[in-house]
C-alpha positions in Angstrom: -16.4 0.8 17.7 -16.0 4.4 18.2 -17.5 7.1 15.3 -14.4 8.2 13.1 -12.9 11.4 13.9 -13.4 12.7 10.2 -15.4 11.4 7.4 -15.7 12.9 4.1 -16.5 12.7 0.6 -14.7 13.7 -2.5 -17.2 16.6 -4.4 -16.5 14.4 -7.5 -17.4 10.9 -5.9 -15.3 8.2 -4.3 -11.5 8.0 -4.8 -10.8 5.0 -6.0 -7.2 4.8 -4.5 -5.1 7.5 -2.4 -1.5 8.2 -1.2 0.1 10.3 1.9 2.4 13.4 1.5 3.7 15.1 4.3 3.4 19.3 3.5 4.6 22.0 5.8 4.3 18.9 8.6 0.6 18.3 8.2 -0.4 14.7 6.1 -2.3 16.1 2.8 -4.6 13.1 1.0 -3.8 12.8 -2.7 -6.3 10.8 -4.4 -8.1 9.8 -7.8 -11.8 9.7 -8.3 -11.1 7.7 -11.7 -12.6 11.0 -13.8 -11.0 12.0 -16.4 -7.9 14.7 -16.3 -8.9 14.7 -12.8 -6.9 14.1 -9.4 -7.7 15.4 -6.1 -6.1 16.5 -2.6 -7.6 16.7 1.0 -6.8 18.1 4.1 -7.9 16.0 6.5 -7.5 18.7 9.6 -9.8 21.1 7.7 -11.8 18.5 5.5 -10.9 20.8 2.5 -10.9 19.3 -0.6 -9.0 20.7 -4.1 -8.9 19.7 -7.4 -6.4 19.0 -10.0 -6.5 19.2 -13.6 -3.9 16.6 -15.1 -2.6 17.2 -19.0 -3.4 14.2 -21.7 -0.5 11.2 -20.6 -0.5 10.2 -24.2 2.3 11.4 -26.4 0.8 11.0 -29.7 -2.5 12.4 -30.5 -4.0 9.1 -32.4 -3.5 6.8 -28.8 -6.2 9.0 -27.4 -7.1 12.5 -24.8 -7.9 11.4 -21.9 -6.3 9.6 -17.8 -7.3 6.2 -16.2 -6.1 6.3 -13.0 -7.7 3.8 -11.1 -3.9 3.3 -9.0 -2.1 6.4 -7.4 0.8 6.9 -6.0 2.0 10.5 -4.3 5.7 11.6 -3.4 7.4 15.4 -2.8 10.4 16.0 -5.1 12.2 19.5 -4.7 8.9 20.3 -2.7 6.6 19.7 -5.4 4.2 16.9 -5.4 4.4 14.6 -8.2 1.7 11.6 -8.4 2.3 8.4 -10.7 -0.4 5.7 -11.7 -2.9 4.5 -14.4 -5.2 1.6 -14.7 -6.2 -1.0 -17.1 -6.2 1.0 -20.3 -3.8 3.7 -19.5 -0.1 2.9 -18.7 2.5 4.5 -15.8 2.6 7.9 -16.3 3.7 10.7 -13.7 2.4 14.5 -13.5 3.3 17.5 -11.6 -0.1 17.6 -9.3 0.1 21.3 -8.9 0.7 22.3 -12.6 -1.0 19.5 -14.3 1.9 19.1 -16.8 3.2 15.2 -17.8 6.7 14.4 -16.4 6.4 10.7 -17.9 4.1 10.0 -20.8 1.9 6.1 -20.4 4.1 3.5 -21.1 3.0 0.2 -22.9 1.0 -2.0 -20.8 -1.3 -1.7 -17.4 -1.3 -0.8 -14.0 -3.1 -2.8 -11.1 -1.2 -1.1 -8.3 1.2 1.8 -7.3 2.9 3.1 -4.3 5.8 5.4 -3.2 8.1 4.1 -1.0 10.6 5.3 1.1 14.0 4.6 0.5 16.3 6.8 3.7 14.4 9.8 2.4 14.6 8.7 -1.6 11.1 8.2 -2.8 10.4 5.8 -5.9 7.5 4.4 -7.6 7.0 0.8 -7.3 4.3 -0.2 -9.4 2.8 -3.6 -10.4 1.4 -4.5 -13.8 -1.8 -5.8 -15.2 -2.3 -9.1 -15.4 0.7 -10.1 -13.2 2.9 -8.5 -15.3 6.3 -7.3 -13.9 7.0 -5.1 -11.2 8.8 -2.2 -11.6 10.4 0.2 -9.4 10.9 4.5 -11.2 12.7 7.6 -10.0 9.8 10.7 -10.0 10.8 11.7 -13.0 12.7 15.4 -13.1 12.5 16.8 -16.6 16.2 17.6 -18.1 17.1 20.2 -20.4 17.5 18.9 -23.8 15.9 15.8 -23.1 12.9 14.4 -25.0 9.3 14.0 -24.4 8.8 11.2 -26.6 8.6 8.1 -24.3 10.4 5.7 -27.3 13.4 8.4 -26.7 13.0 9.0 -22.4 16.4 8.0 -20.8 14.7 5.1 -19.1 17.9 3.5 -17.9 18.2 7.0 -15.8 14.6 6.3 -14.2 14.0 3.1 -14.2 15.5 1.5 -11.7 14.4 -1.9 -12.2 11.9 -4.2 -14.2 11.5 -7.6 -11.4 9.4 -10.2 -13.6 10.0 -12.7 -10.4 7.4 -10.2 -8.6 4.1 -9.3 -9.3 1.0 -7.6 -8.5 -2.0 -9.7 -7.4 -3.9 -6.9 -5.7 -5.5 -4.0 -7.1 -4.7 -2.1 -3.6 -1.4 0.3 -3.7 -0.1 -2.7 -0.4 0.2 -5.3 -3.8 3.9 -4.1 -3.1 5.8 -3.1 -0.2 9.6 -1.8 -0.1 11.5 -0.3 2.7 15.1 -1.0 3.9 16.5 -3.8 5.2 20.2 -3.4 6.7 21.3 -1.1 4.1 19.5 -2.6 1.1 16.8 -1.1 -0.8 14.3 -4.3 -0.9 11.2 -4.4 -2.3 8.5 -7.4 -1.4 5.6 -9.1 -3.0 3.9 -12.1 -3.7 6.3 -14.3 -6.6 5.0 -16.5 -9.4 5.5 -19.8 -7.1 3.1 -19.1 -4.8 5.5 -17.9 -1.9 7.1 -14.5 -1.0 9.9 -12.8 -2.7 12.5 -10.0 -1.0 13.9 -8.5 -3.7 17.1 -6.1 -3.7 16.3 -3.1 -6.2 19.8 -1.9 -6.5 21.9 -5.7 -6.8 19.0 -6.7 -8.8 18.7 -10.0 -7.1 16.8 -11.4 -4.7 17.5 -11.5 -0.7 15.2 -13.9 0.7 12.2 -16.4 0.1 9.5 -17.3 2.3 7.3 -20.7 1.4 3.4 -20.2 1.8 1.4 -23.3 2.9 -1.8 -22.5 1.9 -3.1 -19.1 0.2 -1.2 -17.3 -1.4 -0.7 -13.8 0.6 -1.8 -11.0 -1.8 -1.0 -7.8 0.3 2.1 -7.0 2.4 4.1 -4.5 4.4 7.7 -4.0 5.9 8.4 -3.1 9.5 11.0 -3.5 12.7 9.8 -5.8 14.6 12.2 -6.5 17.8 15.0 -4.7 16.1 14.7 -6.7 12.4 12.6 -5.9 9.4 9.7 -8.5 8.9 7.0 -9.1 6.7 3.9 -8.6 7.4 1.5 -10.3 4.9 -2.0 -10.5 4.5 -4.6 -12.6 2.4 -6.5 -15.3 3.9 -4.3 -15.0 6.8 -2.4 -12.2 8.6 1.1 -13.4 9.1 4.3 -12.1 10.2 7.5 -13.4 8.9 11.4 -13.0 9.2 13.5 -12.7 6.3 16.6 -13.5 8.1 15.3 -17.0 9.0 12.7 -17.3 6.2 10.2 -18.2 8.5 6.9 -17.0 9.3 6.7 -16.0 12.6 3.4 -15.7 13.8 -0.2 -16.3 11.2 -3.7 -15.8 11.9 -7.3 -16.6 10.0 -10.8 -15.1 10.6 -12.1 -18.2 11.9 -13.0 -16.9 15.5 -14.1 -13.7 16.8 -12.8 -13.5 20.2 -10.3 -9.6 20.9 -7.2 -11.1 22.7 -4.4 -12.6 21.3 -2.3 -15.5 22.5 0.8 -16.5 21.6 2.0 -19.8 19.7 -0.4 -22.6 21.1 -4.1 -21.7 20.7 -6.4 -23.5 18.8 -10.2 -22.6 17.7 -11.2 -24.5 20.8 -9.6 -21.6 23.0 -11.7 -18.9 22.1 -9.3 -17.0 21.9 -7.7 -14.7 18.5 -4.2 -15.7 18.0 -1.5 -14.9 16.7 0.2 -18.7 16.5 3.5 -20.1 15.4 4.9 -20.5 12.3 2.9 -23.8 11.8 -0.2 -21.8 12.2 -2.7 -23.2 9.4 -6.3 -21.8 8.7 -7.4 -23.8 11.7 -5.0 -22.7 13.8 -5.4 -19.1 16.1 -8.0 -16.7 14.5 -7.5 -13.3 13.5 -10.7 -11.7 14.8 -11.4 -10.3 11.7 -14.7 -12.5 10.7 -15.5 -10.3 7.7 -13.9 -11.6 4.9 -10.2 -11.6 3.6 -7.5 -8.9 4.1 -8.1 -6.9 1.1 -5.0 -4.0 2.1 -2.9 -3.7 5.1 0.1 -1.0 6.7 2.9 -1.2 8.9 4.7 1.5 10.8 6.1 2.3 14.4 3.8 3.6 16.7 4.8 4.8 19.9 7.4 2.5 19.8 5.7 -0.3 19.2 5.1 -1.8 15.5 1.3 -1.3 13.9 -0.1 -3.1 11.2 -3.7 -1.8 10.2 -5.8 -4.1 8.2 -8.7 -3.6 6.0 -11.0 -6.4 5.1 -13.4 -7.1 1.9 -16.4 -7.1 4.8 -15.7 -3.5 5.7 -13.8 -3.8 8.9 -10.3 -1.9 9.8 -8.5 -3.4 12.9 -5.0 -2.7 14.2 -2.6 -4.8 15.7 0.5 -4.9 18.0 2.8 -7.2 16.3 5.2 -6.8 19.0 3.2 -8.2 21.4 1.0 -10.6 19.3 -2.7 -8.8 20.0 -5.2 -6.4 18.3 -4.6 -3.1 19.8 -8.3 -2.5 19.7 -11.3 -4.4 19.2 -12.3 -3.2 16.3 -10.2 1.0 15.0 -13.2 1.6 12.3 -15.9 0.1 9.5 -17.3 0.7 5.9 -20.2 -0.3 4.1 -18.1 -1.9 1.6 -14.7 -3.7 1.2 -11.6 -1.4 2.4 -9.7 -0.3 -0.8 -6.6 1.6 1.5 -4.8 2.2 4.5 -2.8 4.7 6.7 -1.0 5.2 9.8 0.0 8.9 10.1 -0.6 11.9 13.1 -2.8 14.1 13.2 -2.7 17.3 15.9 -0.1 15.0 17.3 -2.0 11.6 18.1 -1.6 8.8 15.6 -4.6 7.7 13.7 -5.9 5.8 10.8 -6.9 7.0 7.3 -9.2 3.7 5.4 -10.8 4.5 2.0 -13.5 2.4 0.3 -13.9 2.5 -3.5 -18.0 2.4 -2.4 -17.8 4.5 0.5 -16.8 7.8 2.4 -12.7 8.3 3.6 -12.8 8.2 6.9 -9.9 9.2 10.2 -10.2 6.7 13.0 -8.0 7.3 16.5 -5.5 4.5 16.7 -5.8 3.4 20.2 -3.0 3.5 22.6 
């Protein structure tokens, strides 16, 4: 394993969860350190860290002074950045990063994840609930003339988008959730209350396709083309790759063996050999070559042409792999001390690499191997 290209710490200790902006063409980290009235930003070219003072969330005085944000989420509206999040004891709320000023004051309830995803260049905030409550999918909220700050009068039917009580968030990483399109739906994906996968369509508010789960239940997932059609890649126990247009998985994987390549369909423990297998792939079937615990957060994009899901395991260990082509791209793309918390595939200076954060440990930039 190579040494990471970058590895840095936030001045007010680790960032317990981060997002990706683009800004002027460069990616900018924004991330929370869970202190109070606190949010931060990084440059990972010049490993320049700034920080962010964030208003009180709370409308009225007597529910409190002060942020939980143990879940971010980052988009650019208008070219501003606006970030969305809270934790256990502090509800959704959005901010303005650069002012500081509330856009959305903290709902009712808690958040175990958030994430922005891309809609063909629309962002929204999908964000799960505490204690498998709903998930629920928000516009970045743009203040309107005349309308109120109270969040009992906010024209939620303008910014929420949808409430999805089939769905829900059994992950504290901002992967709990996935969206992206599919054809020319908006869908998001997750992990329903039967113990199988759910493709839900945000704007016909219904849902597009179900995938059964033999076994554990997958707890963190991702969308990407995968030979010209959106699958879902899903991770928990297993890594596993699965077609909504069939409502099959494709391809699964465990971290029973430890060998780099990986075959095809048929292999068994007995080949030695880290497989991706068939859709009858059970935890004896083809190993991941992960061997360090269960996938605690996972991406997917298009590398190169070729699609990339990064992993990140509760032992520490990042690894990539070509879904395409049914193989780890690398050996092994980077490690912590501590369980991964995040991960993501963006360029930097032009080559593609990896940004992994642990709760317990530095953010680091790995190269994402050709």
């Amino acid at each position: 394993m190579a040494a990471p290209l970058t590895r840095s710490s936030c001045p007010s200790g680790h960032l317990y969860d981060f997002d990706l902006v683009t800004v002027d063409g460069r990616p900018l980290v924004v991330g929370t350190p869970d202190r109070d009235h606190r949010a931060f930003t990084w440059d990972p070219a010049r490993d320049i860290w700034t920080e962010h003072t964030l208003a009180n969330p709370w409308f009225h005085d007597e529910d409190g002074d002060y942020t939980e944000i143990t879940s971010l989420a980052a988009a650019v509206v208008d070219g501003r950045i606006v970030i969305a999040g809270g934790g256990d004891h502090q509800g959704f709320a959005q901010w303005d990063l650069e002012s500081g000023a509330v856009r959305l004051h903290a709902l009712d309830g808690g958040v175990a994840s958030a994430t922005a995803v891309d809609f063909a260049g629309q962002s929204l905030f999908v964000y799960g609930g505490t204690s498998e409550t709903a998930v629920q999918v928000w516009e970045p909220t743009v203040p309107r003339t005349g309308e109120s700050a109270d969040p009992g009068d906010q024209p939620f039917p303008r910014i929420l988008r949808v409430e999805i009580w089939e769905l829900s968030s059994r992950s504290l990483s901002a992967s709990a959730v996935a969206g992206g399109m599919i054809d020319d739906q908006r869908v998001v994906v997750g992990g329903d209350r039967s113990g199988g996968v759910l493709l839900w369509d945000i704007d016909g508010r219904h849902p597009t396709a179900r995938l059964d789960v033999d076994g554990a239940t997958p707890k963190v997932f991702a969308l990407v083309d995968v030979d010209g059609r959106a699958h879902v890649v899903a991770g928990g126990e297993r890594l596993m790759l699965g077609d909504p247009s069939t409502r099959e998985w494709v391809a699964a994987a465990t971290p029973e063996d430890t060998a780099a390549t990986l075959r095809d369909n048929a292999a068994t423990p007995g080949d030695g050999a880290a497989a991706l297998g068939d859709g009858a792939a059970t935890p004896g079937d083809g190993a991941a070559a992960l061997g360090d615990g269960a996938i605690s957060c996972l991406t997917a994009a298009v590398v190169n042409g070729r699609p990339i899901a990064v992993t990140g395991s509760e032992g520490g260990k990042v690894h990539a792999w070509d879904l395409a082509g049914r193989r780890l791209v690398s050996r092994q793309v980077g490690e912590h001390s501590r369980s991964v918390d995040g991960v993501a595939i963006t360029e930097l200076d032009g080559r593609p690499v990896v940004i992994s954060n642990s709760r317990r440990d530095a953010i680091c930039v790995w190269q994402l191997a050709p």
